[in-house]
N, C-alpha and C positions, 0 to 999 in steps of 0.2 A: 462659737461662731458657726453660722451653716454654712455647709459645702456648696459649692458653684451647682451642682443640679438641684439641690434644695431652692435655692435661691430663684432659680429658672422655674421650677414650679409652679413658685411663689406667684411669682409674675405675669406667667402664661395666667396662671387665673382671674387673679386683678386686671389683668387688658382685655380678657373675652368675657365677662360678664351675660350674663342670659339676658332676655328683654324681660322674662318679670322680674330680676335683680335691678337691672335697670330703672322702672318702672315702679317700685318699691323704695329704690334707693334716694329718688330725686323726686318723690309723691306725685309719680305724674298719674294724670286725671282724663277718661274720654273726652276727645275734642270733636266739635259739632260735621267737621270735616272729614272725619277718621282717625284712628290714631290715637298717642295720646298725648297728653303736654303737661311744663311743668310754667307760668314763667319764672322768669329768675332775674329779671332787674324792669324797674320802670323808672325812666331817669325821672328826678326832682326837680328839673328843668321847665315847666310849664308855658306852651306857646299860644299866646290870644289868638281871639279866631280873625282877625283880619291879617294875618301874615297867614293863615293858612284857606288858601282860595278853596270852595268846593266843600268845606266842611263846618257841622252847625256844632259850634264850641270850642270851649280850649281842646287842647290833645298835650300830652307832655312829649317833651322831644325826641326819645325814644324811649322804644320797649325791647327785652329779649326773651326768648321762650327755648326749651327743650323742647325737639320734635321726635319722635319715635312713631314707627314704623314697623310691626311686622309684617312678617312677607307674606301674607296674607292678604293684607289690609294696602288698601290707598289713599290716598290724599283726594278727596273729591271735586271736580272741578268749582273754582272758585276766584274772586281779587278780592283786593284790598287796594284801597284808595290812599297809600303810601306805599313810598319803594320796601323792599324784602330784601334782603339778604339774605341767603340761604347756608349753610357753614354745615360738610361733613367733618360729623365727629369718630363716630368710629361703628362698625359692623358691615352690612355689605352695600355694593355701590348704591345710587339711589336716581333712578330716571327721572329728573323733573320737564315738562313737558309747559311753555311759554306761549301762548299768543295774544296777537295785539288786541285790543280793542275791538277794533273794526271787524275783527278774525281772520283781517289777511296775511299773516304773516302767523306760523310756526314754528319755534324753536325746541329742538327735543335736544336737552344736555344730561351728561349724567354724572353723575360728585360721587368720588370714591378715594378709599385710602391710596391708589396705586398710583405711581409715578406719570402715567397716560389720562388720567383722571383729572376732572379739577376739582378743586378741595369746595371751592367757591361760587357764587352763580348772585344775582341781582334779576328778581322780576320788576322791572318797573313797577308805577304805579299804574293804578285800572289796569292791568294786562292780566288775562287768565290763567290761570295757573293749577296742576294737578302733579300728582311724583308716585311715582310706586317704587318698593325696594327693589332690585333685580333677587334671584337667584343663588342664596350662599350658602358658607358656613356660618355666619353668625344667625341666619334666620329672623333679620331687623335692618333697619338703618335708623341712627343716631344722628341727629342734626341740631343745630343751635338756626333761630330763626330772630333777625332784628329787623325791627319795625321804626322808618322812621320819615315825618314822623311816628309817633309811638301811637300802636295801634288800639283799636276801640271798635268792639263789635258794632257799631253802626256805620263803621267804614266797610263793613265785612259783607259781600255779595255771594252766596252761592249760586250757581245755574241749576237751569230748571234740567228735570231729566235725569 
């Protein structure tokens, strides 16, 4: 049986994983935005295109993706023509940065492991959207990203610039 600082070791390891352990571990791939991604579910759910205004075809009801981040790297400004969920998973906080449509309106939140943090964030739909990782020890941010509905690069807009 190991000893209690064996044990702690152990641990510390498996919790702080590097970004190419990460990145390696969950096959994620450059995403057109920055970054890289993995997804990891597209629900089986298929929604016809008259329940979904604004878009040409089915879409299935949701999608989820791994998002990573190193601290280098950003998210480039961008929407999506369904809401996001955004979910911090684990390395250091991550500034995601929100505005409307019109662009009058600006939200800069930031998702991070610490108790003052929110874990969680929702950009609407059509609303722009960019995140950069802040500042850390882990050198990334880890985020689980769901699409719903479930997303399809012809919903997907980058700005110009």
């Amino acid at each position: 049986m190991p000893d209690r600082a064996e044990t702690i070791n152990r641990t510390e390891k498996f919790e702080k994983p590097t970004a190419d352990e990460l990145i390696a571990r969950h096959a994620l791939k450059p995403h057109p935005e920055g970054g890289f991604y993995s997804e990891t579910w597209r629900s089986s759910i298929t929604l016809p295109p008259e329940v979904l205004p604004g878009k040409d075809g089915r879409r299935q009801a949701g999608t989820a993706i791994y998002y990573l981040l190193k601290s280098h790297q950003h998210s480039k400004r961008h929407r999506v023509s369904s809401d996001e969920l955004w979910f911090h998973l684990m390395g250091d906080p991550l500034t995601l940065r929100i505005k409307a449509p019109d662009e009058s309106r600006l939200s800069t939140l930031t998702l991070g492991p610490t108790s003052e943090l929110r874990l969680q964030a929702l950009v609407p739909a059509g609303h722009w959207q960019s995140a950069h990782p802040q500042p850390g020890p882990a050198g990334y941010a880890l985020m689980a990203c769901v699409v719903v509905p479930g997303f399809d690069f012809q919903d997907f807009e980058m700005a110009e610039g």
